[in-house]
C-alpha positions as CSV (number, residue, x, y, z in Angstrom):
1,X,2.5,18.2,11.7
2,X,5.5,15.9,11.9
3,X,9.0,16.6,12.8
4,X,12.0,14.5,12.9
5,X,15.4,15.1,14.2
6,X,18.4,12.9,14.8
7,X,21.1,13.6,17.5
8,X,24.2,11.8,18.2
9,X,23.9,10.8,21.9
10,X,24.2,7.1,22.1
11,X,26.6,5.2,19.8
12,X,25.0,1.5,18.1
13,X,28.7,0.1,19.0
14,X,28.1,0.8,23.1
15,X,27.7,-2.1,25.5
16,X,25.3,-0.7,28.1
17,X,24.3,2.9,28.4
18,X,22.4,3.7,31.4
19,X,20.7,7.0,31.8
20,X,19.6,7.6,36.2
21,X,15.9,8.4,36.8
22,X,15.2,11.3,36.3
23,X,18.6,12.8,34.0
24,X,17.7,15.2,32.4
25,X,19.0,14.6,28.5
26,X,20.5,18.2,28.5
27,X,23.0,17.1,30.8
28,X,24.4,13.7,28.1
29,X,24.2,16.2,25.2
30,X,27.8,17.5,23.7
31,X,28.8,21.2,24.0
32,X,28.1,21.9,20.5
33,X,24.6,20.9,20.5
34,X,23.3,22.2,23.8
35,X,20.7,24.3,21.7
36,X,19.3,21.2,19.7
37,X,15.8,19.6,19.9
38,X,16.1,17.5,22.7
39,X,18.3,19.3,25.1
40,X,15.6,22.3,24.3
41,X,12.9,19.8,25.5
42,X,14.1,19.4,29.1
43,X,12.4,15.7,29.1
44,X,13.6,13.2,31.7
45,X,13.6,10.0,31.2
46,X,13.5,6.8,33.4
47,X,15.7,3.9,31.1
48,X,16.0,0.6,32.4
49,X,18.0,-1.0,30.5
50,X,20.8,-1.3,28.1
51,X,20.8,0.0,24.6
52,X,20.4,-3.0,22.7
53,X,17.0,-4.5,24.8
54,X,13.7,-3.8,23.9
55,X,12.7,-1.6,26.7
56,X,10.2,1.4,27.4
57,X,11.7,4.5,28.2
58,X,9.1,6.9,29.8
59,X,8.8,10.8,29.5
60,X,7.8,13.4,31.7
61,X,5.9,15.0,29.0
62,X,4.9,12.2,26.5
63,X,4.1,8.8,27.3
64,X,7.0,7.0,25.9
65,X,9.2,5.1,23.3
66,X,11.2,2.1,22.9
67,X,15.1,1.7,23.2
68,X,16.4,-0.4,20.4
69,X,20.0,-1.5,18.7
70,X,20.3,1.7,17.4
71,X,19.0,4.3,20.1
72,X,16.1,5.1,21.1
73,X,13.1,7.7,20.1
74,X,11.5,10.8,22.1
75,X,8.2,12.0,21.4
76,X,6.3,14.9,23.0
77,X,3.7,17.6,22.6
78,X,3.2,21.1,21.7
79,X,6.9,21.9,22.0
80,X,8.9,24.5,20.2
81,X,10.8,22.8,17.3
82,X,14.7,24.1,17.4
83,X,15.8,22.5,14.5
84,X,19.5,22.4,14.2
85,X,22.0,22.1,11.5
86,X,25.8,22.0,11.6
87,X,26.2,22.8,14.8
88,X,23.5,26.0,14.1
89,X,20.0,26.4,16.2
90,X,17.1,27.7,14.8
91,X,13.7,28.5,16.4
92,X,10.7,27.1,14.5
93,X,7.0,27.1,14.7
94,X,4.4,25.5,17.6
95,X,3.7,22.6,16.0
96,X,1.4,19.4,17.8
97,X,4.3,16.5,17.7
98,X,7.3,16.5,17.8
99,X,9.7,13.4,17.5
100,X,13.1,12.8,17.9
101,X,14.9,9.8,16.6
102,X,18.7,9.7,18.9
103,X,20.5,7.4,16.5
104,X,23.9,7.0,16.1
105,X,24.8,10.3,13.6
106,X,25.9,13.8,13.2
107,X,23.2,15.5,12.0
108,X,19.8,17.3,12.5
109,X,18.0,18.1,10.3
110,X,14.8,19.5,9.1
111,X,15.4,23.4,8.5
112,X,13.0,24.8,6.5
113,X,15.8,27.5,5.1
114,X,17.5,24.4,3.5
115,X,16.5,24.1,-0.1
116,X,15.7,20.5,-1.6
117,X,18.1,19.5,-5.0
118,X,14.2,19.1,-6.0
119,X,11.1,17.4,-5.3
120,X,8.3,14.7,-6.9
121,X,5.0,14.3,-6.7
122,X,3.7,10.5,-5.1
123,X,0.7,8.5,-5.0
124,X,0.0,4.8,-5.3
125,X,-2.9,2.4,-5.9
126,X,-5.6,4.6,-7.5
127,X,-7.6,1.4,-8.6
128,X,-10.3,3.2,-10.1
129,X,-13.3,1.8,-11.0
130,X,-17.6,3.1,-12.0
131,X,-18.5,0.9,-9.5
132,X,-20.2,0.8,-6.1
133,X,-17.7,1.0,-3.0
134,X,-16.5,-3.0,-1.6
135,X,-14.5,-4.2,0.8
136,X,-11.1,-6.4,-0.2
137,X,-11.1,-10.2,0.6
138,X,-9.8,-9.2,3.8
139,X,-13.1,-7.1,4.5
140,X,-10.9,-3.4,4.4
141,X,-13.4,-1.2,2.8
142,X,-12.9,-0.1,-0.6
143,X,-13.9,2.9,-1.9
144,X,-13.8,2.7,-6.0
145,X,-15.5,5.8,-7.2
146,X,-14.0,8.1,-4.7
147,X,-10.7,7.4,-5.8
148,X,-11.2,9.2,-9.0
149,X,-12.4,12.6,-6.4
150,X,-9.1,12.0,-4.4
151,X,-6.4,11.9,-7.4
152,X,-8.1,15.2,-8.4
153,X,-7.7,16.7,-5.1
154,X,-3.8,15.2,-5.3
155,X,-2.9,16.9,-8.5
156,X,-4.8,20.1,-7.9
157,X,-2.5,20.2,-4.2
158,X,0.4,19.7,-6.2
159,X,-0.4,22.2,-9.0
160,X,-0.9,24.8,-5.9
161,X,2.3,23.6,-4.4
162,X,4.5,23.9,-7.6
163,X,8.0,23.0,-7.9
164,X,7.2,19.4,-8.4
165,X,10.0,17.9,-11.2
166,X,7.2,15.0,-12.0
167,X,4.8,12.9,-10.5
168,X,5.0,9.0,-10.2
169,X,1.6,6.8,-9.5
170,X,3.6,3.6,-7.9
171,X,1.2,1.3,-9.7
172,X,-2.6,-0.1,-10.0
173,X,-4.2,2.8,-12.0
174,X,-7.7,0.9,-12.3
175,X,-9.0,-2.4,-10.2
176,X,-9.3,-5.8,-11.2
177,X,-13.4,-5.2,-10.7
178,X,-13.8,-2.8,-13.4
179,X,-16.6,-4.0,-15.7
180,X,-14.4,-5.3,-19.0
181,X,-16.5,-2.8,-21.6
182,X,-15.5,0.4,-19.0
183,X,-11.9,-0.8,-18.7
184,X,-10.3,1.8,-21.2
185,X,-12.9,4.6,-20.2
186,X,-11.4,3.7,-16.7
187,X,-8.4,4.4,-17.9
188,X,-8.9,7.4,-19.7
189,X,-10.3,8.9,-16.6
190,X,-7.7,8.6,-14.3
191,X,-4.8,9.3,-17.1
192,X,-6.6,12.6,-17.9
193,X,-6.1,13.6,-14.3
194,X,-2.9,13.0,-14.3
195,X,-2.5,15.2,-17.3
196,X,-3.8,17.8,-15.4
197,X,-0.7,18.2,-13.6
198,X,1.7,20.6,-14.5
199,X,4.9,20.2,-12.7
200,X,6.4,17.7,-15.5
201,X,6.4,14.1,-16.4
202,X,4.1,11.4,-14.8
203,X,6.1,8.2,-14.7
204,X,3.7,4.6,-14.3
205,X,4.9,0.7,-13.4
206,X,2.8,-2.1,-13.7
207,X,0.8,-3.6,-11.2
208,X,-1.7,-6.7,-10.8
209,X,-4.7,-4.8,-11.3
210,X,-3.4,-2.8,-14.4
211,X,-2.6,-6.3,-15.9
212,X,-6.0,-7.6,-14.6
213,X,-7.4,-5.4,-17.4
214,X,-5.3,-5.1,-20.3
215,X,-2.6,-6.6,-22.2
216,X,0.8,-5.9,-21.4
217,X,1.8,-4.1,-24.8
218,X,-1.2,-1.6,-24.6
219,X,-0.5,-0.8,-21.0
220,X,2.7,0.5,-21.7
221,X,1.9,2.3,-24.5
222,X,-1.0,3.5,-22.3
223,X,1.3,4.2,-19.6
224,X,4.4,6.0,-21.2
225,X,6.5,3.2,-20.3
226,X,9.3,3.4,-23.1
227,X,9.0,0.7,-25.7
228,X,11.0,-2.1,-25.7
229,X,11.4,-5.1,-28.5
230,X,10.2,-7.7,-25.4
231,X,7.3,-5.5,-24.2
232,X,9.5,-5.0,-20.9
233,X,7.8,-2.8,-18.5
234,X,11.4,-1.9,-16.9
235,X,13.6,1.4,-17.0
236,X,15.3,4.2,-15.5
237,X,15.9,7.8,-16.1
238,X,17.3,10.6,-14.4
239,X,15.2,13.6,-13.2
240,X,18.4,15.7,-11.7
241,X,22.4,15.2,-12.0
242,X,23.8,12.5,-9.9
243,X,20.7,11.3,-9.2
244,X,18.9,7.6,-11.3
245,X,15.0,6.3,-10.6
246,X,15.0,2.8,-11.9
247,X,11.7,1.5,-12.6
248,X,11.4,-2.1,-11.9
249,X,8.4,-4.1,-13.0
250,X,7.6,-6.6,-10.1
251,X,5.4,-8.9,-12.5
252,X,8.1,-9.2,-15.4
253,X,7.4,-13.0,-14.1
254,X,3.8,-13.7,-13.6
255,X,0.9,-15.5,-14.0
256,X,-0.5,-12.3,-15.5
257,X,-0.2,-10.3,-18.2
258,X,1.8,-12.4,-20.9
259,X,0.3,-15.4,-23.4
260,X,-0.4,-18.2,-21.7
261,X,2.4,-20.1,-24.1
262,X,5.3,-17.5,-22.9
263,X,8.2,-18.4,-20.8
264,X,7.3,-16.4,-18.1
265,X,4.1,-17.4,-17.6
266,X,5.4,-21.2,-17.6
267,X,8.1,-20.1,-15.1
268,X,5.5,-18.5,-12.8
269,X,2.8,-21.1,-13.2
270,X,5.4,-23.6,-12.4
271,X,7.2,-21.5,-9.1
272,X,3.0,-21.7,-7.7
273,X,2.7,-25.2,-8.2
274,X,5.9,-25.8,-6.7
275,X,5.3,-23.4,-3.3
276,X,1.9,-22.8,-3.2
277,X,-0.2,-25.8,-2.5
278,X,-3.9,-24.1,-2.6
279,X,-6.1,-25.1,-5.5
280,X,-6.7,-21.2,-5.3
281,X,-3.9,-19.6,-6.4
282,X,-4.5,-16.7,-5.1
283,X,-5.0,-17.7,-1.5
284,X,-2.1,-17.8,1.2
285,X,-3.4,-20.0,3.5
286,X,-1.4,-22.9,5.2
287,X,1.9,-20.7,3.9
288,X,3.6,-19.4,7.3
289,X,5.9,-16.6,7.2
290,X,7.7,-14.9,3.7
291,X,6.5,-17.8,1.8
292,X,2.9,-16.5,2.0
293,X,4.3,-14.3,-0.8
294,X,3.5,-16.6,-3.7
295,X,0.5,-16.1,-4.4
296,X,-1.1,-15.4,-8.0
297,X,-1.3,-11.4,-7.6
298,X,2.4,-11.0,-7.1
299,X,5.5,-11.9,-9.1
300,X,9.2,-11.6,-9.3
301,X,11.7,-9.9,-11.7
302,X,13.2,-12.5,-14.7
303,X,16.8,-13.5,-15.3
304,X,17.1,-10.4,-17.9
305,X,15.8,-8.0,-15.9
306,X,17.8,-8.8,-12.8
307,X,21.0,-8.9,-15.2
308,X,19.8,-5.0,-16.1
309,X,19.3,-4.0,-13.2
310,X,22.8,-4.9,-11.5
311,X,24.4,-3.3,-15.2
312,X,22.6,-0.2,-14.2
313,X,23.9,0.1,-10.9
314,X,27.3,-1.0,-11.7
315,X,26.7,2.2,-14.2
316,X,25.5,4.8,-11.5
317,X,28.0,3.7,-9.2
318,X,30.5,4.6,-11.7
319,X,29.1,7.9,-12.4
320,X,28.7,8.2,-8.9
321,X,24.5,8.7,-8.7
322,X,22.5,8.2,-5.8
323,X,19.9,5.8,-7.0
324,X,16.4,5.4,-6.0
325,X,14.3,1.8,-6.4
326,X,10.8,2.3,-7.7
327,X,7.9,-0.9,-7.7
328,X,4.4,-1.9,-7.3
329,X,5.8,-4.7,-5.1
330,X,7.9,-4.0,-1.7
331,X,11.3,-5.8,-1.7
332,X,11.9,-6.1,1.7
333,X,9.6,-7.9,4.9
334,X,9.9,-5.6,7.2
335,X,8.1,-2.7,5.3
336,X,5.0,-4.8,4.4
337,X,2.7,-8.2,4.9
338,X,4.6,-11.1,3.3
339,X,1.7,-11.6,1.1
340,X,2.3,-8.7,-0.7
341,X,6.5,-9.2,-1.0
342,X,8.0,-10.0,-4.5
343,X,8.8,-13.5,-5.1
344,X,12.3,-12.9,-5.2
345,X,12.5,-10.1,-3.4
346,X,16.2,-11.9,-1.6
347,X,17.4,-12.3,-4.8
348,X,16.8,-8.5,-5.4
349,X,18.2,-7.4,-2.5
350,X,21.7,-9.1,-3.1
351,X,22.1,-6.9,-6.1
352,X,21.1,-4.1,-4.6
353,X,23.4,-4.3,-1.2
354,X,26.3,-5.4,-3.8
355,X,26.3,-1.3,-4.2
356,X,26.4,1.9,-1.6
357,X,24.6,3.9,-4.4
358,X,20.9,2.8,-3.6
359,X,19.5,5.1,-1.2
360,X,15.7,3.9,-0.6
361,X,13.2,1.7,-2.6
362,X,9.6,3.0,-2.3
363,X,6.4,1.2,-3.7
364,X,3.0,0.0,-3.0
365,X,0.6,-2.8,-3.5
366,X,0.6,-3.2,0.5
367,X,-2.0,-1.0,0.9
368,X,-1.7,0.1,4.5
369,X,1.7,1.5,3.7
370,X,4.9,0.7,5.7
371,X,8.5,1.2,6.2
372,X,11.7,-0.2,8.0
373,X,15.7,0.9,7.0
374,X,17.4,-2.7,6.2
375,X,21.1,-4.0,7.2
376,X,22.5,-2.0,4.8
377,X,21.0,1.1,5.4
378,X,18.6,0.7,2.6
379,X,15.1,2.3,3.6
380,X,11.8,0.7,2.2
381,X,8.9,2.5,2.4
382,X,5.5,2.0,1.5
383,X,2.7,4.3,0.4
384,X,-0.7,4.0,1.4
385,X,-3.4,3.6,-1.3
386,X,-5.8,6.0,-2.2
387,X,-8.2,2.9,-2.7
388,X,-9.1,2.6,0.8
389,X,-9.5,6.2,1.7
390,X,-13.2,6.6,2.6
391,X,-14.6,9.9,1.3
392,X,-13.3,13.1,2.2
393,X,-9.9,11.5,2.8
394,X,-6.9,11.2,1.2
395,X,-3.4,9.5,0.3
396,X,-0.4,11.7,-1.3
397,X,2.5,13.3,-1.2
398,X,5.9,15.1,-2.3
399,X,9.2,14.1,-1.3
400,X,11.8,16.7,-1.2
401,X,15.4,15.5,-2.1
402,X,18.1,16.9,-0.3
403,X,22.1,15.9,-0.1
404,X,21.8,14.3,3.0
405,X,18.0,12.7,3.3
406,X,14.5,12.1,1.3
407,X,11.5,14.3,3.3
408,X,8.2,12.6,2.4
409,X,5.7,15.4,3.2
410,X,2.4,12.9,3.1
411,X,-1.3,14.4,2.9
412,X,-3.9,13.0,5.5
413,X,-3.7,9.0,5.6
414,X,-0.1,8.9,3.8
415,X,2.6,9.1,6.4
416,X,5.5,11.3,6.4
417,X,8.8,10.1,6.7
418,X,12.6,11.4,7.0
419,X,14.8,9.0,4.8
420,X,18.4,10.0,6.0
421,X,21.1,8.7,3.9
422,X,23.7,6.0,4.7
């Protein structure tokens, strides 16, 4: 089990804060919180150097963590959580770690009495196929039929759970490898898990593999995504008041899933010739850095789409929702490979920082999973895939939505996270 709790010690604007060897961090912490996590912990620490440096700060009963611009993070074993809100302590359960994030902010959280607004279901990059298990072109093993056992295990622990809004697969429903005459029995398969579930809607997005497969008009159909006179994969809706999911689809330009005459398909041919010199498309290699993102299985958003997109949060900002980026594709390098980034992921990004409504874009495609909280206090965070979860294993999750942070409980090999909100 994973806790996270943020205390207010050391501000992002000091110069140098210097802690003496050996301070206890009960003695730096404000009247008002002398009952929270850390002061509770009684963990000295030896700092030797300003906030600001990358240094190691060492822990009596941990092992360490690493100061950075914004603080620096605490973690330590079998320790009694005291999990404290507005200015209030409570005593939790013996958990096995427990971390503390000391960032520059008011709050911590993660009292269980608090109630989320709601919650949704989350999984990613099923790729399901009646084949025997692989390994990617990177030689990660991949585990095809299995897949299919884990989404069941995924809805059946959600059904238990209850009080799930909807679910949303982030993309890649069946792989590229599927035999061509099983490809719509592949589908079938998984979509009949997912109608298994019973806590509401199960929203889809397109991803390389699902446009490996078929084309783009049955897929939404297929897929729920609402129809559209373009066959635009692309929309939004709104699960609870004040709050917007806006679907993007990260292959609205692509080499993949349009006629070979179609604009798009020109545009994205074109963009690899132009930045991608291998005769394999497909293949990063001699690209250093961001660049190694155009490749043939990823893509970028088009001119309309990007136009919609900033109209829609123009929109929410105006109804004043909190707004929550959903693609296959990660839109930001610090949450995943560069190989795996959209094309135009920059582009994206200046629409979305033009707004304080977007709270955190989540997808997949990177299949080890990731996360990082850009300038703008934007978090990107990747889920792990069930693909590559060996048997017996698994990848999923809820994410309970409170006023102040997203609390992505994740199952075995998907991470949790605490999204607090700018």
């Amino acid at each position: 089990m994973l806790v996270t709790a943020f205390h207010p010690i050391i501000s992002a604007n000091a110069t140098k804060v210097w802690l003496a060897e050996n301070r206890s961090l009960e003695s730096m912490c404000p009247p008002s919180l002398m009952n929270c996590l850390l002061c509770r912990s009684q963990a000295s620490a030896n700092l030797s150097s300003s906030v600001g440096e990358q240094s190691n700060l060492q822990l009596s009963r941990s092992g360490g963590a690493k100061v950075s611009e914004l603080g620096f993070q605490v973690a330590f074993k079998e320790h009694r959580i005291v999990a404290f809100m507005a200015g209030v302590a409570q005593v939790g359960a013996e958990v096995t770690d427990v971390v503390a994030n000391i960032i520059d902010t008011n709050v911590v959280v993660n009292d269980k009495s608090l109630k989320p607004l709601f919650s949704f279901a989350v999984i990613t990059d099923v790729q399901y196929a009646d084949i025997d298990d692989s390994q990617s072109f990177l030689g990660v093993p991949r585990f095809y039929r299995h897949s299919l056992e884990s989404l069941h295990r995924a809805v059946d622990a959600w059904n238990r759970r209850g009080g799930l809004a909807f679910a949303i697969h982030f993309g890649d429903i069946v792989d590229g490898k599927c035999p061509k005459d099983k490809t719509r029995i592949a589908f079938n398969s998984v979509l009949s898990e997912f109608k298994a579930f019973r806590g509401g809607p199960v929203y889809h997005m397109i991803g390389n593999h699902c446009l490996y497969n078929l084309p783009r008009p049955e897929l939404n159909q297929l897929l729920g995504i609402p129809p559209s006179t373009n066959s635009d994969s692309y929309y939004s809706f709104t699960p609870y008041p004040g709050f917007l999911f806006v679907v993007l689809d990260g292959y609205d330009v692509s080499a993949l899933g349009w006629p070979v005459d179609h604009p798009h398909t020109k545009a994205a041919l074109h963009l690899l010739e132009t930045k991608n010199p291998n005769s394999d498309k497909n293949s990063p290699d001699g690209l250093s850095g961001t660049e190694r993102r155009f490749v043939m299985f990823n893509g970028g958003l088009g001119e309309q789409q990007l136009k919609w997109l900033e109209k829609v949060l123009e929109e929410a900002t105006t109804f004043e929702q909190k707004v929550i980026i959903c693609c296959h594709l990660p839109l930001h390098p610090g949450a995943a490979y560069p190989s795996t980034l959209l094309w135009n992921f920059e582009e994206v990004l200046q629409i979305l920082h033009k707004f304080d409504c977007v709270l955190a874009c989540i997808g997949g495609h990177a299949h080890e999973g990731g996360h990082v909280v850009d300038s703008h206090g934007v978090h990107h965070h990747v889920l792990e895939a069930v693909l590559e979860c060996p048997p017996g294993t698994d990848a999923y999750g809820h994410v309970d939505v409170f006023p102040t942070h997203l609390s992505l409980h994740g199952t075995d090999r998907m991470a949790s996270s605490e999204m607090y909100l700018k």
